[in-house]
C-alpha positions as CSV (number, residue, x, y, z in Angstrom):
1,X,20.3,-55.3,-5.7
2,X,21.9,-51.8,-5.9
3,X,20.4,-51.1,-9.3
4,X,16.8,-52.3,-8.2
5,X,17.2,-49.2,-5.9
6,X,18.7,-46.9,-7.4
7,X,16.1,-47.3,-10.3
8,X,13.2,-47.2,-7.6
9,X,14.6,-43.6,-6.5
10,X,14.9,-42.5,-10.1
11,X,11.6,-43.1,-11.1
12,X,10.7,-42.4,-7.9
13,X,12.1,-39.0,-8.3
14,X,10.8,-38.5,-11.8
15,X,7.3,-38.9,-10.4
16,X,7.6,-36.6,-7.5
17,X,9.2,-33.9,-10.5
18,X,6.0,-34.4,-12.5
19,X,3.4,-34.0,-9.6
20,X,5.8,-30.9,-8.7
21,X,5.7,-29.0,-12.4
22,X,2.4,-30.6,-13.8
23,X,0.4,-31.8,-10.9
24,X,-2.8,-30.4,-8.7
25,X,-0.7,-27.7,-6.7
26,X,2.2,-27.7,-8.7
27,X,4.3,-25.0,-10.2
28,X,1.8,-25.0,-13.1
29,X,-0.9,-24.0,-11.1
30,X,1.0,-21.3,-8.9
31,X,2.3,-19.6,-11.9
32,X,-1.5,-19.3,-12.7
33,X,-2.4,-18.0,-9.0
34,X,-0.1,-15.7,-9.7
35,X,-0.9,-14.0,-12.4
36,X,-4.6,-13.9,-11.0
37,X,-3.7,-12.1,-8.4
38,X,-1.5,-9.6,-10.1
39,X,-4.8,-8.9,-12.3
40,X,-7.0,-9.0,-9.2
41,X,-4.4,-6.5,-7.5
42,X,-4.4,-4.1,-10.7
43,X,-8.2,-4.1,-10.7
44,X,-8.7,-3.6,-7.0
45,X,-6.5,-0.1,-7.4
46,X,-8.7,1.1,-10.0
47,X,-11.8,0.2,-7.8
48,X,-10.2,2.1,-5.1
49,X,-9.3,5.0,-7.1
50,X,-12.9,5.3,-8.4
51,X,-14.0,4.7,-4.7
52,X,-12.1,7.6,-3.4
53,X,-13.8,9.5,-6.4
54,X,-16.9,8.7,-5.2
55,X,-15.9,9.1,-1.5
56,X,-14.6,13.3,-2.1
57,X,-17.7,13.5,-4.5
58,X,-20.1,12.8,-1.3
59,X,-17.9,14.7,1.0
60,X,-18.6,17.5,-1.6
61,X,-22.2,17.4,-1.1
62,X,-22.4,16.9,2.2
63,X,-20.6,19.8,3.3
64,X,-20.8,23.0,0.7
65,X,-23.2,24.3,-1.0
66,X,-21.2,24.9,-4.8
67,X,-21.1,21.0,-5.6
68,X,-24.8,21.1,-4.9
69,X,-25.1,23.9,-7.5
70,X,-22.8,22.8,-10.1
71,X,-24.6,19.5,-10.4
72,X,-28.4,21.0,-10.6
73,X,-26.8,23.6,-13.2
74,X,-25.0,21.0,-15.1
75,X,-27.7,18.1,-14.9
76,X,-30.8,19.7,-14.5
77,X,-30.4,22.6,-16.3
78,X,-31.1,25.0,-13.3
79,X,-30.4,28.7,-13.6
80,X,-30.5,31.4,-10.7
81,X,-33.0,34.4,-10.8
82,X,-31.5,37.0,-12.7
83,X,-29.4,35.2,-15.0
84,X,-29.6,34.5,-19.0
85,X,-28.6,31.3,-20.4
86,X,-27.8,30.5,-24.0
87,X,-27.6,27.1,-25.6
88,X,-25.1,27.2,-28.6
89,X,-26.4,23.9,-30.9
90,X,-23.8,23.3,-33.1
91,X,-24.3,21.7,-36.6
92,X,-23.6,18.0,-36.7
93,X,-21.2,16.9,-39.5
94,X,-22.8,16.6,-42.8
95,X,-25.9,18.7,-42.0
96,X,-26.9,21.9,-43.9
97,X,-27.0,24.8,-42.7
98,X,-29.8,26.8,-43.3
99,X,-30.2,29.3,-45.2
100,X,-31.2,32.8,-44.8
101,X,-32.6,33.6,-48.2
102,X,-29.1,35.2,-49.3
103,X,-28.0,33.9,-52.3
104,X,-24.2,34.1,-53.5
């Protein structure tokens, strides 16, 4: 009778061991939780980085004048009365360049 139940709690105890490592909610599946939400974590800093980017960036142009400036010179091209610009093309690789009538 003693064997009977000790063989009951050892295959009892070798399914509670599966459901534990293998099993819906087991170790299996925390391990994966786990390493979602270290990736979850590490992506959440850089959206907070880039928010707080954003967040000075606003600040900027709500409150002076110069990031207003830079950003019309810088994407629209904008220049104030009285200056000069100069837009230096350089050659793209494997282009000629062209030439001036001089011959060497």
């Amino acid at each position: 009778m003693l064997r009977y139940v000790a063989l009951i709690l050892l295959i009892l105890l070798i399914a509670l061991e599966l459901k534990l490592w293998a099993g819906e909610g087991g170790m299996r599946d925390v391990w994966r939780l786990e390493k979602q939400l270290a990736e979850q974590k590490q992506e959440n800093l850089k959206l907070r980085e880039r928010n707080e980017k954003l967040a000075a960036e606003v600040q900027d142009l709500k409150s002076g004048k110069e990031a207003i400036e830079e950003r019309a010179r810088s994407e629209l091209g904008l220049i104030k009365p009285g200056e000069v610009f100069y837009h230096v093309v350089e050659p793209q690789p494997g282009e000629k360049k062209a030439d001036n009538g001089e011959q060497h």
